[in-house]
Backbone as a chain_set.jsonl record, in Angstrom:
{"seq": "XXXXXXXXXXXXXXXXXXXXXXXXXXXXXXXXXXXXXXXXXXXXXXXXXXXXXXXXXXXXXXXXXXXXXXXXXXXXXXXXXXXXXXXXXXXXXXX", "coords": {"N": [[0.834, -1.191, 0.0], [1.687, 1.321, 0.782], [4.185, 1.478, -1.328], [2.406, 2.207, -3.424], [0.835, 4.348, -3.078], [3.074, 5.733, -2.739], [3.922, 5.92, -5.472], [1.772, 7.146, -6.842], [1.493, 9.667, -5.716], [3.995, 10.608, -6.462], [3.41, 11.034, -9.68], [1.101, 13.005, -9.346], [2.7, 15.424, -8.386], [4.631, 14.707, -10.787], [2.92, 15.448, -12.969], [1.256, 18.054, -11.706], [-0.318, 20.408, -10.081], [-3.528, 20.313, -9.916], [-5.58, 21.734, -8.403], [-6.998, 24.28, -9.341], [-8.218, 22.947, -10.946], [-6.384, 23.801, -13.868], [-4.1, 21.901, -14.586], [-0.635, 21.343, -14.884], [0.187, 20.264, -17.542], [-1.858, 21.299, -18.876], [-5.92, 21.964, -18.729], [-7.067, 19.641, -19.077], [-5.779, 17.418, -19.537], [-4.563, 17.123, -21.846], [-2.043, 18.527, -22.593], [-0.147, 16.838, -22.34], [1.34, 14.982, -23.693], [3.337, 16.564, -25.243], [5.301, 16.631, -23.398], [8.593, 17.243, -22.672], [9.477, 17.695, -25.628], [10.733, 19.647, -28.057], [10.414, 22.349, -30.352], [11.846, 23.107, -34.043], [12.329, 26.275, -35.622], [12.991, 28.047, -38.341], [13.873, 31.578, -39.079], [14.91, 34.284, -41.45], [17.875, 34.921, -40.508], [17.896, 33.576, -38.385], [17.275, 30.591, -35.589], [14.881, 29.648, -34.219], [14.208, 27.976, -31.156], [11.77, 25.894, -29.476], [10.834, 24.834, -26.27], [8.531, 23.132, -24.788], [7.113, 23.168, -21.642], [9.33, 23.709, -21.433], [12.256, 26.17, -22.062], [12.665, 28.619, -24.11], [14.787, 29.789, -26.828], [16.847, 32.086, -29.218], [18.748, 31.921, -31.735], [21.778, 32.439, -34.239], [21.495, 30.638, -36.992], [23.303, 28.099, -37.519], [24.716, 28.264, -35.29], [25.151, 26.153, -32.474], [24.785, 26.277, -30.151], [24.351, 28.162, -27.135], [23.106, 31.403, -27.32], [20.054, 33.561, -27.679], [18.076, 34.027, -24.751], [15.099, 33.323, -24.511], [12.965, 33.144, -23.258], [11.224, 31.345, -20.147], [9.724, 28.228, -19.73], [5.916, 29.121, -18.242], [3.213, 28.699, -18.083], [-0.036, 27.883, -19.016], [-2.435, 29.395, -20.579], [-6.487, 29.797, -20.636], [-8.819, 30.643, -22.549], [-12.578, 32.035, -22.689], [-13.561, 30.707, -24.845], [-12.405, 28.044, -24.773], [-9.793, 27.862, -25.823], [-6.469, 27.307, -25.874], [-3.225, 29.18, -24.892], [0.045, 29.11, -24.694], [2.871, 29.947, -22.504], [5.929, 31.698, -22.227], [8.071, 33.261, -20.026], [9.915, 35.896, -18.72], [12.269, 35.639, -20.022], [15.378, 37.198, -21.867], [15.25, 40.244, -21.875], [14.592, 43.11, -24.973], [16.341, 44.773, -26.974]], "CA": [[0.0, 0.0, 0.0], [2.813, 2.79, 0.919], [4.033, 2.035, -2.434], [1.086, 2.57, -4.371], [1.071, 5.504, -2.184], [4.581, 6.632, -3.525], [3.507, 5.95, -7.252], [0.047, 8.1, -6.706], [2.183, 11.235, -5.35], [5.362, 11.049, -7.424], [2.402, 11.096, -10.968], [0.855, 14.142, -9.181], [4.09, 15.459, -8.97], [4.886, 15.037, -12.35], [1.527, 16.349, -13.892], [1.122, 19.256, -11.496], [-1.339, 20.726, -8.867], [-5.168, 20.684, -10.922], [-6.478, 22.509, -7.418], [-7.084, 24.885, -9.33], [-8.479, 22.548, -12.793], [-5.364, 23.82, -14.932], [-2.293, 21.149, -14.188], [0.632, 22.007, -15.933], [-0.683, 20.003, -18.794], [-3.578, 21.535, -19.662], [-7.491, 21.552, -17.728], [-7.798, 17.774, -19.049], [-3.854, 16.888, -19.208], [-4.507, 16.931, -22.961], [-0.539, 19.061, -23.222], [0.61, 15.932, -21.578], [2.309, 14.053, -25.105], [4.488, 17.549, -25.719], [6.385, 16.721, -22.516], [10.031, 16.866, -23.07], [9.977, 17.552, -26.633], [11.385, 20.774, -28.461], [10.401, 22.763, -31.889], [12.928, 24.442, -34.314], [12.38, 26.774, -36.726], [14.467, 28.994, -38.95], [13.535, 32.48, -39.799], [15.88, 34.957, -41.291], [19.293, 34.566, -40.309], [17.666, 33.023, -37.081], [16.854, 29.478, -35.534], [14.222, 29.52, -32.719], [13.81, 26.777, -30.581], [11.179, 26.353, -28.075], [10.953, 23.32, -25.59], [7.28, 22.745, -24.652], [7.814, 23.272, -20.253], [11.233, 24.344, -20.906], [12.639, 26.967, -22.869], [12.549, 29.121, -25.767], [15.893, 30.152, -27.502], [16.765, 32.682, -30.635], [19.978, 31.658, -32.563], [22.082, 32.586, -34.952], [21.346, 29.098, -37.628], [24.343, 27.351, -37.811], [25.015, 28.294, -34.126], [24.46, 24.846, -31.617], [24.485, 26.014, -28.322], [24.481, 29.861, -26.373], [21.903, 32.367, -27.827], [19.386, 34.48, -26.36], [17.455, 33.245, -24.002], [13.699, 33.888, -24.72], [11.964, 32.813, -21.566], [11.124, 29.793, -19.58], [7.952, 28.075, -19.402], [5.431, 29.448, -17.268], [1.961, 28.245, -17.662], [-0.954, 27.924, -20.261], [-4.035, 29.995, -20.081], [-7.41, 28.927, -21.492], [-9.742, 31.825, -22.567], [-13.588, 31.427, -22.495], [-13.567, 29.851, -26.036], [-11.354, 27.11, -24.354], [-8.52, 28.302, -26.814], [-5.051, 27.486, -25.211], [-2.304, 29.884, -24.589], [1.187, 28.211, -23.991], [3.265, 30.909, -21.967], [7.08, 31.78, -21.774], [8.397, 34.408, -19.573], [11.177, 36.232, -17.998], [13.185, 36.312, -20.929], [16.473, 38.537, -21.972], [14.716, 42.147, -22.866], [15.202, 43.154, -26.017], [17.197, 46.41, -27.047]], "C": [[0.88, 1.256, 0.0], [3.737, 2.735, -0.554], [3.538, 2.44, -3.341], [1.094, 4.051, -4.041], [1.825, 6.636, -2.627], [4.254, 6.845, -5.147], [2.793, 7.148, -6.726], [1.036, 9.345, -6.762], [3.39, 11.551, -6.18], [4.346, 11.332, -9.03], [1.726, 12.239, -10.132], [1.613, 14.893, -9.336], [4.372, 15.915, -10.383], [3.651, 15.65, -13.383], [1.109, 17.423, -13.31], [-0.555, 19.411, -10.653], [-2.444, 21.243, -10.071], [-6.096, 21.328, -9.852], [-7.571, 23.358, -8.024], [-8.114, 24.717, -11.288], [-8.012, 23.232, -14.12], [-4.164, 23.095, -14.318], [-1.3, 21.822, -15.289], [0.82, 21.401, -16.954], [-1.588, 20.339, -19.384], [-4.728, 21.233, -18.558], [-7.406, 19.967, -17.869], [-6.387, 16.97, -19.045], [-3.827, 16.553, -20.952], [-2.806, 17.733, -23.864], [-0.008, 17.823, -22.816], [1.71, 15.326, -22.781], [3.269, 14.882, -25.815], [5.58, 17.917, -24.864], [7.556, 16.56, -23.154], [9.958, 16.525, -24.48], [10.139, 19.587, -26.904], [11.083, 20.594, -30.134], [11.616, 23.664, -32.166], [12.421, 24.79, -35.566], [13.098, 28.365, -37.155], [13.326, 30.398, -39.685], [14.414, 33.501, -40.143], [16.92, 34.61, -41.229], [19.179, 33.744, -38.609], [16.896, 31.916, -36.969], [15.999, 30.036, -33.83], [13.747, 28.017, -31.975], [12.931, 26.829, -28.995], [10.828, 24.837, -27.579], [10.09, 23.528, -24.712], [7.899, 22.229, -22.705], [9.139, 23.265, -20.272], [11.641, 25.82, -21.139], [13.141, 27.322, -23.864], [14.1, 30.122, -25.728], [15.839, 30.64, -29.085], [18.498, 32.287, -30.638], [20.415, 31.839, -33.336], [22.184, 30.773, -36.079], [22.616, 29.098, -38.323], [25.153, 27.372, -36.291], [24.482, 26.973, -33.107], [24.226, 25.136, -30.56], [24.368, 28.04, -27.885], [22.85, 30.146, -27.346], [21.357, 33.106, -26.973], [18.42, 33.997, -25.879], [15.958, 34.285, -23.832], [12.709, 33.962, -23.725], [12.284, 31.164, -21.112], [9.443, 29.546, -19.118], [7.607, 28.491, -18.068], [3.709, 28.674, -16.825], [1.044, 28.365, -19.263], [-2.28, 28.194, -19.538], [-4.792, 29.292, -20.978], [-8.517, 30.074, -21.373], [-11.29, 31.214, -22.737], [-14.179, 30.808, -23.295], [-13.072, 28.247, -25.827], [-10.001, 27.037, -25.503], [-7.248, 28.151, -25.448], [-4.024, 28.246, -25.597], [-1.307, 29.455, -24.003], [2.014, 30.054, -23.909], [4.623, 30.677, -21.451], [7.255, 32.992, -21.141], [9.826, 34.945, -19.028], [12.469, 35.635, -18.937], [14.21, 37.487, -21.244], [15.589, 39.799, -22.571], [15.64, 42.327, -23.858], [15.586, 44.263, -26.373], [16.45, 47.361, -27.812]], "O": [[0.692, 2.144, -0.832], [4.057, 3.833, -1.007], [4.166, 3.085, -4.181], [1.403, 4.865, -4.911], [1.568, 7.822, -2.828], [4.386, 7.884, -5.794], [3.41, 8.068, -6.19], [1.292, 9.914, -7.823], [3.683, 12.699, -6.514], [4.968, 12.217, -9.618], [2.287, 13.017, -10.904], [1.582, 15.389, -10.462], [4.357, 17.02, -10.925], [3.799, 16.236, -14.456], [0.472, 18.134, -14.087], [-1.554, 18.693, -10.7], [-2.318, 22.179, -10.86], [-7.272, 21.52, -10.163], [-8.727, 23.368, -7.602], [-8.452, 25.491, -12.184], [-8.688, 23.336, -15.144], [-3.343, 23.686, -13.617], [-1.414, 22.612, -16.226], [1.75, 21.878, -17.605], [-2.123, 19.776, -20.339], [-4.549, 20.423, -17.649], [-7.635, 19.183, -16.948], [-6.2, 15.909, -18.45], [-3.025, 15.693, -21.315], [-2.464, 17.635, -25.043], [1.167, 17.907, -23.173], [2.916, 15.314, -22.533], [3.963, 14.435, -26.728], [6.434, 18.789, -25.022], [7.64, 15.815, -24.131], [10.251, 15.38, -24.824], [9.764, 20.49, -26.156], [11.249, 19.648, -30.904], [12.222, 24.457, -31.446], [12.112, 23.992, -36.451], [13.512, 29.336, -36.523], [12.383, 30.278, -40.467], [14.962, 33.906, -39.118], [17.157, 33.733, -42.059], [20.125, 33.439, -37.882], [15.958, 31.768, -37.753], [16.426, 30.56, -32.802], [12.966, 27.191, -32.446], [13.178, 27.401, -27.933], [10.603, 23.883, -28.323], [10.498, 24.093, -23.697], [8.724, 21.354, -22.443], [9.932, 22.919, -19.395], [11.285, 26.641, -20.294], [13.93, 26.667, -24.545], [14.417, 30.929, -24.854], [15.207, 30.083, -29.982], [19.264, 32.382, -29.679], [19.591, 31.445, -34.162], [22.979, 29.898, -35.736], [22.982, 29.755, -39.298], [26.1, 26.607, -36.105], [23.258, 26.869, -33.029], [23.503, 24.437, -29.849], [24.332, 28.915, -28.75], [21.96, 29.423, -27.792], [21.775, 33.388, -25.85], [17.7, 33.395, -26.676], [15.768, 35.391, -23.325], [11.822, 34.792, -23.528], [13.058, 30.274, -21.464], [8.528, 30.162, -18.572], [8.312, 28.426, -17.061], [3.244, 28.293, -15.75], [1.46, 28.832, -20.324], [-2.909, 27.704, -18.6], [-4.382, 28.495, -21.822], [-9.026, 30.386, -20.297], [-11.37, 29.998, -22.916], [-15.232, 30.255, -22.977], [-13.35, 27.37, -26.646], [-9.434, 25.989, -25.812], [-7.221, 28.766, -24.382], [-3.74, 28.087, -26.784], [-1.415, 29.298, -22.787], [1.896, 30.987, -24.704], [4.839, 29.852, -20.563], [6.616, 33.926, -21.624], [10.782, 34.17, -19.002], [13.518, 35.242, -18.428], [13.921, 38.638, -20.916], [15.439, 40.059, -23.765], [16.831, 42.018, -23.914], [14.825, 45.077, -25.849], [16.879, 48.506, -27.961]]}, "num_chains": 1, "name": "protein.A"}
């Protein structure tokens, strides 16, 4: 039973406090399958990469690593359409 226990709370844990019916997946945990993955795309002379609860990076493309650091996940709103809003913040200001 006390491990069942341990499972139960370490999977809350990892999907996030719904107190409030938004976990850090989404109201229904429907962000849940974009854990730990990362988009890139190239615009310009620039590669952006953003990592779905991580963070978003601008790059010079052909550059692998450093850049500017765009934010870090924060949360996803849900307006009264139920439209989702994925949210980075506290990012380098820009000049």
């Amino acid at each position: 039973k006390r491990s069942l226990t341990k499972s139960v709370e370490d999977l809350e844990n990892e999907i996030g406090d719904d107190s409030d019916n938004n976990s850090k997946y989404g109201v229904d945990g429907e962000l849940y399958f974009l854990r730990d993955t990362c988009h890139k795309l190239e615009s310009g002379k620039y590669e952006y990469e953003v990592c779905v609860f991580g963070k978003a990076t601008q790059r010079d493309i052909g550059q692998s690593s450093g850049g500017t650091h765009l934010g870090s996940w924060e949360k996803v709103d849900v307006d009264e359409h139920g439209r989702r809003t994925l949210k980075w913040g506290k990012g380098t200001k820009c000049w």
